[in-house]
N, C-alpha and C positions, 0 to 999 in steps of 0.2 A: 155099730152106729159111729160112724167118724162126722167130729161136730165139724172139720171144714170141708169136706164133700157135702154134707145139709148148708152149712152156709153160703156155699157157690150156690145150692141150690134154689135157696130162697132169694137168694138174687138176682138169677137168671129168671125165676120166675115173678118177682116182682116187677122186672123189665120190664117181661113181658106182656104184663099186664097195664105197664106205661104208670107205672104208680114211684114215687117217689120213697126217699125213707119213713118222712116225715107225715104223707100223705096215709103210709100203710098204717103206720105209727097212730096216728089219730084215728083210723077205722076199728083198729082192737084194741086201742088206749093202754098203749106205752108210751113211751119215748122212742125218739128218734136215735137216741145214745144206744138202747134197748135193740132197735132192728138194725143198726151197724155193728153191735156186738155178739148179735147173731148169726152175718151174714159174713165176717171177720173170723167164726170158729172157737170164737172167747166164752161162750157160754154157749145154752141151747136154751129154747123155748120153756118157761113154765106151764106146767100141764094144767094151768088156770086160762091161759090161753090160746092154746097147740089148736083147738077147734073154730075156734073164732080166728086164727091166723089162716089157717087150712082151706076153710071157707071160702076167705077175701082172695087167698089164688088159687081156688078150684084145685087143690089137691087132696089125696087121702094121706089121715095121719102115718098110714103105713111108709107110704112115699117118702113124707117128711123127714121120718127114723130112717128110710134107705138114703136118702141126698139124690136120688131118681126119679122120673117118672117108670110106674108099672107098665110092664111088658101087658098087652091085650091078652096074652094067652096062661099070665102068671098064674099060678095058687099059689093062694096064701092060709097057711094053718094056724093063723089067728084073726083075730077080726078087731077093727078100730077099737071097741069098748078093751079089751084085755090087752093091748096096747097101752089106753091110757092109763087103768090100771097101774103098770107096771113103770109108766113113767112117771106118774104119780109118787107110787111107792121109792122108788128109787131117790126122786126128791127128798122128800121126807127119810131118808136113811141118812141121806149126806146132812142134810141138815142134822139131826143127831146126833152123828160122827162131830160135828163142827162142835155141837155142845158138850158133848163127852170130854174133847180135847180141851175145852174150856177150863171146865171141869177139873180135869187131872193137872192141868196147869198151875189153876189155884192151891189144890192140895196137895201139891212137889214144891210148892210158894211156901207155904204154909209149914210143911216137914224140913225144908234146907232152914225158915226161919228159926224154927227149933233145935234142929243140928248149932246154929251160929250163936245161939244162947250157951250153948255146953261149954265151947271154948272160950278160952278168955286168961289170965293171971300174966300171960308175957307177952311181948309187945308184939312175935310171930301169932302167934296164936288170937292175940286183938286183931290183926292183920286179916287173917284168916276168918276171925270171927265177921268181921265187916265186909268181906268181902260174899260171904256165904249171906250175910244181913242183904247186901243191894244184890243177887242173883236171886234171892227171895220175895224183894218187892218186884223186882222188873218182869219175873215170872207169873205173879200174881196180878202184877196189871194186865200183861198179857192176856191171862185166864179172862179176869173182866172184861177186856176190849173186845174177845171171842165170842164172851157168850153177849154182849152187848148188840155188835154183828149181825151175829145168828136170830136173836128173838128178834130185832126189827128186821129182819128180813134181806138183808143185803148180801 
């Protein structure tokens, strides 16, 4: 699944159906921001909407995942529902991933803040200690910014 072969192809099929960004946009209730960064390669379809996008230009989700229209004579050894399934699942992995990373961010924040309490009595070592201090908080903001992100959804 290459997301800019599906993006040319929600394009050409959107043409085709004489419908605009902002037009499709409002039929499956996204944004217009939403169906240009679809159709751009920057993201793919949330499998909260992949059916109701599919729908509105008469294609199958399979197609969608290929960036093609199905050959008439194709098989195929899976069927739309284990598709979604799988794009489904795949969602919710990355999403995870994003929290995990979050995650281990804040407690590598957390372990360098502790490391940077150890040293300390010469002015290298303050040096050192302060320096390990702010790669700790900006680590752990980080963590927070991630997992912040991730649970509202963006």
């Amino acid at each position: 699944m290459n997301q800019l072969t599906t993006g040319k192809f929600l394009a050409r099929k959107r043409k085709e159906k004489n419908l605009t960004q902002e037009q499709l946009a409002e039929k499956i209730g996204v944004s217009n921001k939403t169906i240009s960064k679809w159709e751009t390669g920057k993201c793919m379809p949330d499998y909260a909407v992949v059916k109701s996008l599919c729908e509105e230009l008469e294609i199958t989700v399979a197609e969608l995942m290929d960036g093609e229209e199905a050959e008439e004579k194709s098989v195929r050894s899976y069927d739309e529902d284990q598709i979604m399934d799988l794009l489904r699942r795949t969602q919710e992995l990355e999403k995870q991933q994003k929290l995990l990373y979050g995650i281990l961010l804040i407690v590598m924040g957390i372990a360098l803040q502790a490391c940077s309490y150890t040293l300390g009595g010469t002015d290298i070592k303050d040096f050192l200690s302060g320096i390990l201090l702010g790669l700790a908080v900006g680590e752990m903001l980080m963590g927070v910014y991630m997992l912040g992100r991730t649970i509202a959804g963006h």
